[in-house]
DOGUGU-743509 format. One record per residue (C-alpha): residue number from 1; x, y, z. Coordinates in Angstrom, 2 decimals, m for minus. Last residue first. Layout:
<dokols>
@n = NUM, X = X, Y = Y, Z = Z
...
</dokols>
This chain:
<dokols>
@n = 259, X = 20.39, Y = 1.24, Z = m30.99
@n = 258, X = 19.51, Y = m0.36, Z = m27.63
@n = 257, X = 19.30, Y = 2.18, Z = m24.15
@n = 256, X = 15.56, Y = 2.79, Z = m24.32
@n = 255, X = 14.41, Y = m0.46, Z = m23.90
@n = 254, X = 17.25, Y = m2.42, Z = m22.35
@n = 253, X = 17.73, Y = 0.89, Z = m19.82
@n = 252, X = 13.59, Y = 1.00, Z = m19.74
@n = 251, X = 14.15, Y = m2.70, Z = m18.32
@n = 250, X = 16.62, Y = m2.31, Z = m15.86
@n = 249, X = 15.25, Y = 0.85, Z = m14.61
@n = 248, X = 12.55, Y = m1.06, Z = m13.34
@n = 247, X = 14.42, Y = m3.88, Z = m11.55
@n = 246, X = 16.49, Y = m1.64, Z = m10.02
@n = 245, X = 13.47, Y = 0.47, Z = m8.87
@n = 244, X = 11.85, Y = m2.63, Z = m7.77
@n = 243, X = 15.02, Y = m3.33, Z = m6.15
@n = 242, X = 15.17, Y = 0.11, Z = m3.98
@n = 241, X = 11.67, Y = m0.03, Z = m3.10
@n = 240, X = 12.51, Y = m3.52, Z = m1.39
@n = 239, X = 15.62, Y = m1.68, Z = 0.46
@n = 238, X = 13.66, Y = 1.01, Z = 1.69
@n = 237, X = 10.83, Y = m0.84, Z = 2.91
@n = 236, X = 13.20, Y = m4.09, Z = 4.70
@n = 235, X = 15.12, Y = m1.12, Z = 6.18
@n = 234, X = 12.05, Y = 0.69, Z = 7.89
@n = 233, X = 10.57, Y = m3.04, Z = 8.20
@n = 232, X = 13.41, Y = m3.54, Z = 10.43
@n = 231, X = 13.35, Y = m0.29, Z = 12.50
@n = 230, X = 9.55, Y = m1.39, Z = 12.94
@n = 229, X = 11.07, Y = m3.69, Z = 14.92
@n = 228, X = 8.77, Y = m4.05, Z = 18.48
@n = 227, X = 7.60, Y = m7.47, Z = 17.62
@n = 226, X = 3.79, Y = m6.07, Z = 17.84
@n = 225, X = 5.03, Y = m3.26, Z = 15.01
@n = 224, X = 7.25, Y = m5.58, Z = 13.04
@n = 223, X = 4.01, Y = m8.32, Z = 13.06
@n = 222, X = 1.88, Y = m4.87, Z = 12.45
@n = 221, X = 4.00, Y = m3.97, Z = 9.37
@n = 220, X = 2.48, Y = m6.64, Z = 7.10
@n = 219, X = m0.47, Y = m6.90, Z = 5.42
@n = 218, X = m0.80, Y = m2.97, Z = 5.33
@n = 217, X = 2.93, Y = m2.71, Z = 3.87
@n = 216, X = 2.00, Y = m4.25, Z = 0.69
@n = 215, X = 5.66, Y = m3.75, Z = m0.59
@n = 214, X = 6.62, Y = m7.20, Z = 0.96
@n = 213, X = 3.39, Y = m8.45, Z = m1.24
@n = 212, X = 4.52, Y = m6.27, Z = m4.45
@n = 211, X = 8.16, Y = m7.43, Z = m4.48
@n = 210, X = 6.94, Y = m11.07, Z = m4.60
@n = 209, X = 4.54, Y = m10.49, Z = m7.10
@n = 208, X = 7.08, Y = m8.59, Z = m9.35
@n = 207, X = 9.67, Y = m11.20, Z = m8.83
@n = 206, X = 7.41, Y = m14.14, Z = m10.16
@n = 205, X = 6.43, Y = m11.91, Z = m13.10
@n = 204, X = 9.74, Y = m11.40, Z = m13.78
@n = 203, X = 10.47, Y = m15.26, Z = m13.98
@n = 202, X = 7.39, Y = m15.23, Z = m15.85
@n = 201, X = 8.46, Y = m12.78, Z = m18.58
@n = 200, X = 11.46, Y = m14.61, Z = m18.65
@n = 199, X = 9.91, Y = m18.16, Z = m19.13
@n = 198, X = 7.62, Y = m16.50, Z = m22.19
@n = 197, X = 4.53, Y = m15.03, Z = m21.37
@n = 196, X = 1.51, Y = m15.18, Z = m23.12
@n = 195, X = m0.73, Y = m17.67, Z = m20.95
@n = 194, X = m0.75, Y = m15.19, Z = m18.02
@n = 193, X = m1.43, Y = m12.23, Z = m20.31
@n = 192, X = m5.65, Y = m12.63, Z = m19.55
@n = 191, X = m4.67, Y = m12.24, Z = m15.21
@n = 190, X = m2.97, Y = m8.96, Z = m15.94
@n = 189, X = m5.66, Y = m6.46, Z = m15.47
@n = 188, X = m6.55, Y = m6.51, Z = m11.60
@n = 187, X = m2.52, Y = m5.31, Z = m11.33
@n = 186, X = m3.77, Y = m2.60, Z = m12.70
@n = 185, X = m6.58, Y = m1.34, Z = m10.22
@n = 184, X = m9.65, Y = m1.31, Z = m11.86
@n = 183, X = m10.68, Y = 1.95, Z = m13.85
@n = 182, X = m8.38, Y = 0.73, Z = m16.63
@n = 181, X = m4.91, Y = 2.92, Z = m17.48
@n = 180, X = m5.65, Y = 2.79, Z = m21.33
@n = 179, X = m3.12, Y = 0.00, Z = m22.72
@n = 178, X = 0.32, Y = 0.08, Z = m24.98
@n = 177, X = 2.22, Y = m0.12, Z = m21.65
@n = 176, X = 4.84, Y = 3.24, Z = m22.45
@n = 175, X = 2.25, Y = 5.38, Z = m24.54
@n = 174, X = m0.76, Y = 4.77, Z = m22.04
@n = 173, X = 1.33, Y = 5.58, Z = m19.24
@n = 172, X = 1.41, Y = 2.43, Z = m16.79
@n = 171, X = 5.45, Y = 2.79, Z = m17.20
@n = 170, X = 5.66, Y = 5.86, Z = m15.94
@n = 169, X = 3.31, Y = 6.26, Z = m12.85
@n = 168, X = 5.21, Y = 3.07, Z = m11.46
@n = 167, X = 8.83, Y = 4.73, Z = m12.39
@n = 166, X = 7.57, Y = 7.69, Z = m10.38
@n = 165, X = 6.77, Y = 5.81, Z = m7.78
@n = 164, X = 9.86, Y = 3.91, Z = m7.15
@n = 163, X = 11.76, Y = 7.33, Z = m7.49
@n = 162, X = 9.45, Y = 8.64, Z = m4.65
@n = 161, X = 10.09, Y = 5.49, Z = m2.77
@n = 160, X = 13.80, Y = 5.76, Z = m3.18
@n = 159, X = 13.82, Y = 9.87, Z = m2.39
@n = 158, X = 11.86, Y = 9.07, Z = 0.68
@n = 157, X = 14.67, Y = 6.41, Z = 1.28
@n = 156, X = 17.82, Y = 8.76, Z = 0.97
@n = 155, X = 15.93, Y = 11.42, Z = 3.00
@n = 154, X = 15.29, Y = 8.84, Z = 5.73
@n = 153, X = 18.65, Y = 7.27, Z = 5.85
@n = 152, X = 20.06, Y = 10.44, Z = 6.34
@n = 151, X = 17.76, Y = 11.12, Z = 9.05
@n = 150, X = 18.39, Y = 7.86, Z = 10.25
@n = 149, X = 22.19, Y = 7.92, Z = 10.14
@n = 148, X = 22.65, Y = 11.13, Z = 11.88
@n = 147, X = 21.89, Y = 9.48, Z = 15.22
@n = 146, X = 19.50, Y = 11.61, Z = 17.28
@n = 145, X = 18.26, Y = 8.18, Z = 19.84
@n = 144, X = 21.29, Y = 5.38, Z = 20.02
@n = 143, X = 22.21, Y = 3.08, Z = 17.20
@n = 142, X = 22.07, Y = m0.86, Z = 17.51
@n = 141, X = 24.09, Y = m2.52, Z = 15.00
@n = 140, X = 23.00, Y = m4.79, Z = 12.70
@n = 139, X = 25.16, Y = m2.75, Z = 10.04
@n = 138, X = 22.12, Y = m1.72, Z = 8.35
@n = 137, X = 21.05, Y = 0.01, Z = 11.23
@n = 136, X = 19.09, Y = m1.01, Z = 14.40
@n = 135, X = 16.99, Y = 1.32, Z = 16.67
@n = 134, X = 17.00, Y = 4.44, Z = 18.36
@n = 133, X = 14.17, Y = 6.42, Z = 19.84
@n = 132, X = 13.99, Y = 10.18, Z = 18.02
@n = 131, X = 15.88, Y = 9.23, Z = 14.98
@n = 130, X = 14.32, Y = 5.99, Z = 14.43
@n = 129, X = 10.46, Y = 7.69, Z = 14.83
@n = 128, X = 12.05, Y = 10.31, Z = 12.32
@n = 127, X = 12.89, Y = 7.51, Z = 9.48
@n = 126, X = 9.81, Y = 5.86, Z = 10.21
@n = 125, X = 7.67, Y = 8.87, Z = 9.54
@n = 124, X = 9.97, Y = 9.49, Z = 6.49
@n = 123, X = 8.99, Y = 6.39, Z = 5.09
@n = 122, X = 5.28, Y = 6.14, Z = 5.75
@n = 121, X = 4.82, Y = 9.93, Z = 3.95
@n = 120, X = 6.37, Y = 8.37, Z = 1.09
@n = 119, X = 3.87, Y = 5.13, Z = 1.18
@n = 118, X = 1.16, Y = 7.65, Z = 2.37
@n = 117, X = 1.75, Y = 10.17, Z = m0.60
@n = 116, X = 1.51, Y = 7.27, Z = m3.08
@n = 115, X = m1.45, Y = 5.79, Z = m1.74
@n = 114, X = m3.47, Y = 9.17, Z = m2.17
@n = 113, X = m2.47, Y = 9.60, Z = m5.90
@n = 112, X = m3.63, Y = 5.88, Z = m6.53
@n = 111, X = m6.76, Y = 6.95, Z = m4.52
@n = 110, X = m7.05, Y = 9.79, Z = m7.49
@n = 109, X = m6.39, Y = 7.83, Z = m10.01
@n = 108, X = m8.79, Y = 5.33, Z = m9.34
@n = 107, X = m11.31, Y = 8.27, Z = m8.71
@n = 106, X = m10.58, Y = 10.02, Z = m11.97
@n = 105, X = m10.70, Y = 6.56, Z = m14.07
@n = 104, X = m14.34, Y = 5.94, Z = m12.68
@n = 103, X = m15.98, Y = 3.66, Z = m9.91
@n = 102, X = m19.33, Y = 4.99, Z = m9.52
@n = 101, X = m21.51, Y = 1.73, Z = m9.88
@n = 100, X = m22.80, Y = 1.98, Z = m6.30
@n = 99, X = m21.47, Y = m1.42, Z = m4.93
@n = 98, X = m17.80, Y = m0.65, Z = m7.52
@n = 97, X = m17.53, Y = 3.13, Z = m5.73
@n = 96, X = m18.48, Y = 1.42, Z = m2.39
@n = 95, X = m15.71, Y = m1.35, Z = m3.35
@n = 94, X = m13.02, Y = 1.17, Z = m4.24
@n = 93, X = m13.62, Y = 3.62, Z = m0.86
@n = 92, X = m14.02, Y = 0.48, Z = 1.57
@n = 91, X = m10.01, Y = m0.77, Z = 0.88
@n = 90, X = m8.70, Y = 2.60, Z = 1.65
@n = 89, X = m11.40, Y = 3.06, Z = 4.32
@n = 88, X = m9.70, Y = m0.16, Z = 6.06
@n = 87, X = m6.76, Y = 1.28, Z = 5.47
@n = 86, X = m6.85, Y = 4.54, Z = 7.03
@n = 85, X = m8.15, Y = 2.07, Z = 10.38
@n = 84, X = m4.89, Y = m0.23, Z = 9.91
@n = 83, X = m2.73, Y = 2.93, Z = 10.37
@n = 82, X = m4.45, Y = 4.01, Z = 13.45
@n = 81, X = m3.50, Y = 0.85, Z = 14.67
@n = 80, X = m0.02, Y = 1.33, Z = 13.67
@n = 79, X = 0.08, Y = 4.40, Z = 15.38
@n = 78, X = m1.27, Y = 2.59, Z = 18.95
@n = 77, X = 1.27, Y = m0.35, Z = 18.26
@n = 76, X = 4.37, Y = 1.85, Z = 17.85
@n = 75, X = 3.31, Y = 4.35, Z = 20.85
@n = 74, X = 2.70, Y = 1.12, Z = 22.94
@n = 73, X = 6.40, Y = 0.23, Z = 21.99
@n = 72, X = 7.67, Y = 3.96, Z = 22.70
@n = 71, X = 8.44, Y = 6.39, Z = 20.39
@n = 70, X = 4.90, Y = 8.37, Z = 20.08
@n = 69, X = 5.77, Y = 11.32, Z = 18.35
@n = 68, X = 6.89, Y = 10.03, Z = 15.45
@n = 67, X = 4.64, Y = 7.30, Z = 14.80
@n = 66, X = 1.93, Y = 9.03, Z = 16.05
@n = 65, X = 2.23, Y = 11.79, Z = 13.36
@n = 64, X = 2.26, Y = 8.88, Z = 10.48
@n = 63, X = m0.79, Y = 7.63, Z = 12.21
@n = 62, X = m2.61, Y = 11.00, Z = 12.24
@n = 61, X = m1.61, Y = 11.28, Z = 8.64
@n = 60, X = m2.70, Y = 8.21, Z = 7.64
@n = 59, X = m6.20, Y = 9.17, Z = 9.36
@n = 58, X = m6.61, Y = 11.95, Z = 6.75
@n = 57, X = m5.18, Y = 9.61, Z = 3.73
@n = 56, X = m8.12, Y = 7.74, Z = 4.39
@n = 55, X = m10.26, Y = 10.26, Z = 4.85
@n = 54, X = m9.80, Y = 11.67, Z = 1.76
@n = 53, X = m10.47, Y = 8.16, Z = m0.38
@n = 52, X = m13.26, Y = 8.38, Z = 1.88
@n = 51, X = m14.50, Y = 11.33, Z = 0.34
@n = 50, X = m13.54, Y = 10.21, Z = m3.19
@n = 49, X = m15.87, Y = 6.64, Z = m2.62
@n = 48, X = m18.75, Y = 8.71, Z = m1.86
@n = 47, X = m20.70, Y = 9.47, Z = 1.53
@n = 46, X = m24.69, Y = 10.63, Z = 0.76
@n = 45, X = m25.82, Y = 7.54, Z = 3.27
@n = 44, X = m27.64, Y = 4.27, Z = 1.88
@n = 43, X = m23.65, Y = 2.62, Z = 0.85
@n = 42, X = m22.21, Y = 3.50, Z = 4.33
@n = 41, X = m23.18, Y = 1.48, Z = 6.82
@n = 40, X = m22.69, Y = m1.62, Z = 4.03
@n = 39, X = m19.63, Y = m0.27, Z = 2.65
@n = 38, X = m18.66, Y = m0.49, Z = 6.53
@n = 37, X = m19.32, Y = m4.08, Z = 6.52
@n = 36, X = m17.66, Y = m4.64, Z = 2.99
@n = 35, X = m14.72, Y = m3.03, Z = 4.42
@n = 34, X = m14.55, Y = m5.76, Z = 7.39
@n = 33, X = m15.06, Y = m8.48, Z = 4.70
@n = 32, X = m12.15, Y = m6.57, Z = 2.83
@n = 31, X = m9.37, Y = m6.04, Z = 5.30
@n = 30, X = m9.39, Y = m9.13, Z = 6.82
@n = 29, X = m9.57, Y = m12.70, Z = 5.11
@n = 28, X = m8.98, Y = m11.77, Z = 1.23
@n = 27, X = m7.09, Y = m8.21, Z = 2.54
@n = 26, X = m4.69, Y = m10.37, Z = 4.31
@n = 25, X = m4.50, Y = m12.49, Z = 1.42
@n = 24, X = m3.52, Y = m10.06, Z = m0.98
@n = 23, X = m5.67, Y = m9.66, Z = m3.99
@n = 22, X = m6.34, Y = m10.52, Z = m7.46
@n = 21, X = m10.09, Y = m10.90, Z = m8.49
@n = 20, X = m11.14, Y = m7.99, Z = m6.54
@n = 19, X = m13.72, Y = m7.79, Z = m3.63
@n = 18, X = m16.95, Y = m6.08, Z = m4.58
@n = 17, X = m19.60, Y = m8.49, Z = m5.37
@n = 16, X = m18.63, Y = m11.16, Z = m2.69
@n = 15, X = m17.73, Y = m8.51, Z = m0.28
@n = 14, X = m21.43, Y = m6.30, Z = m0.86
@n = 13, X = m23.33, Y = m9.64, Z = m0.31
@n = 12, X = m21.53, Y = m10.82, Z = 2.65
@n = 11, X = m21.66, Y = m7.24, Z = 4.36
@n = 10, X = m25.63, Y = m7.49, Z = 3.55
@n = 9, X = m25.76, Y = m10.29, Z = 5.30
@n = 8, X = m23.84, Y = m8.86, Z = 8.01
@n = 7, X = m26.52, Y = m6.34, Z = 8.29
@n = 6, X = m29.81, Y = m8.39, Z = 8.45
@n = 5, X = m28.32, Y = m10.78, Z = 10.92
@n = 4, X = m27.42, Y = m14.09, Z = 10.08
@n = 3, X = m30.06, Y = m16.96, Z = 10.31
@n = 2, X = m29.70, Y = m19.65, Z = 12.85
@n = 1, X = m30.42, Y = m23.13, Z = 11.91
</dokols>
């Protein structure tokens, strides 16, 4: 029986050590194993988890640049590629920092930071790539190249998923959950409250999820890219962001509003 090569065992080591308990699927069968290979390039060299945290959001800003510039349907697929590469170092920069025991409350934060200016960076990108080529409104109605209504719809939904962010950063405060923000990412932390919640709490639960895997843009936006509709993930973005914030606002409005 053949034996796997020196490296790739290593890769298999450093994935089954490093993934997280609670993940997306695409990052289960994907992102991570080909993470864990660069982890594996990476983890003898001087590079730490913040630097790629930096390059990360460096090559998301190339891609968010492409998708403007580059209207066309290769242009699309090209950027989004680009897109998938600042990802891949977004998923390597948490499991070299967990490989090399660095991982720290700073450096969480700090890729949290990063992740927050792509996903509002992502929206105006789109918003500008519609303006320049055209697409499909909320109407279902195709709208020619330089219509108002995608630079309008792009400040509106920058604003959304700036709001939507905010909120997040809000209710993970110490003072608001009742909990430390833990090195891991959060939604790592919820698997021991399973058993606690009432029907309610898991009907939110349920919607949470379900908002967070359409929200998980990575997993995603290359079937709209490859299907040539990234004007319908534009739309499907903003108007997801737009119920978490309902959502959210919901519950801070029953828990700050009462007497």
């Amino acid at each position: 029986m053949a034996t796997m090569p020196p490296m790739l065992e290593e890769a298999k080591r450093i994935y089954e050590a490093t993934r997280k308990r609670h993940d997306q699927m695409f990052n289960v069968y994907v992102m991570r194993p080909a993470a864990a290979f660069a982890v594996a390039l990476l983890a003898e060299t001087g590079v730490t988890p913040n630097q790629l945290t930096l390059v990360s959001l460096s090559v998301f800003v190339v891609a968010a640049a492409l998708l403007v510039m580059l209207p066309g349907y290769a242009g699309g697929a090209l950027a989004l590629l680009v897109l998938e590469l600042s990802y891949l170092f977004d998923c390597a920069d948490g499991m070299l920092a967990r490989h090399k025991k660095l991982a720290s409350k700073e450096g969480h934060l700090f890729d949290f930071f990063t992740d927050e200016l792509k996903a509002t960076l992502l929206a105006g990108a789109l918003s500008l790539r519609l303006y320049f080529g055209g697409g499909y409104g909320p109407d279902l109605a195709l709208h020619e190249a330089r219509s108002p209504l995608f630079l309008v719809a792009g400040v509106i939904a920058v604003g959304i998923v700036a709001s939507a962010i905010s909120l997040t950063n809000f209710v993970r405060r110490p003072e608001i959950s009742g909990r430390e923000t833990p090195v891991e990412a959060h939604y790592e932390t919820l698997a021991h409250e399973a058993g606690d919640r009432t029907p309610a709490q898991w009907a939110a639960f349920a919607i949470t999820t379900f908002l967070r895997f359409l929200n998980h843009y990575p997993s995603h936006l290359w079937l709209f890219a490859l299907a040539g509709r990234l004007d319908l993930f534009f739309w499907l973005y903003t108007f997801n962001n737009l119920a978490y914030l309902g959502r959210g606002w919901l519950g801070l409005v029953v828990r700050f509003g009462k007497a």
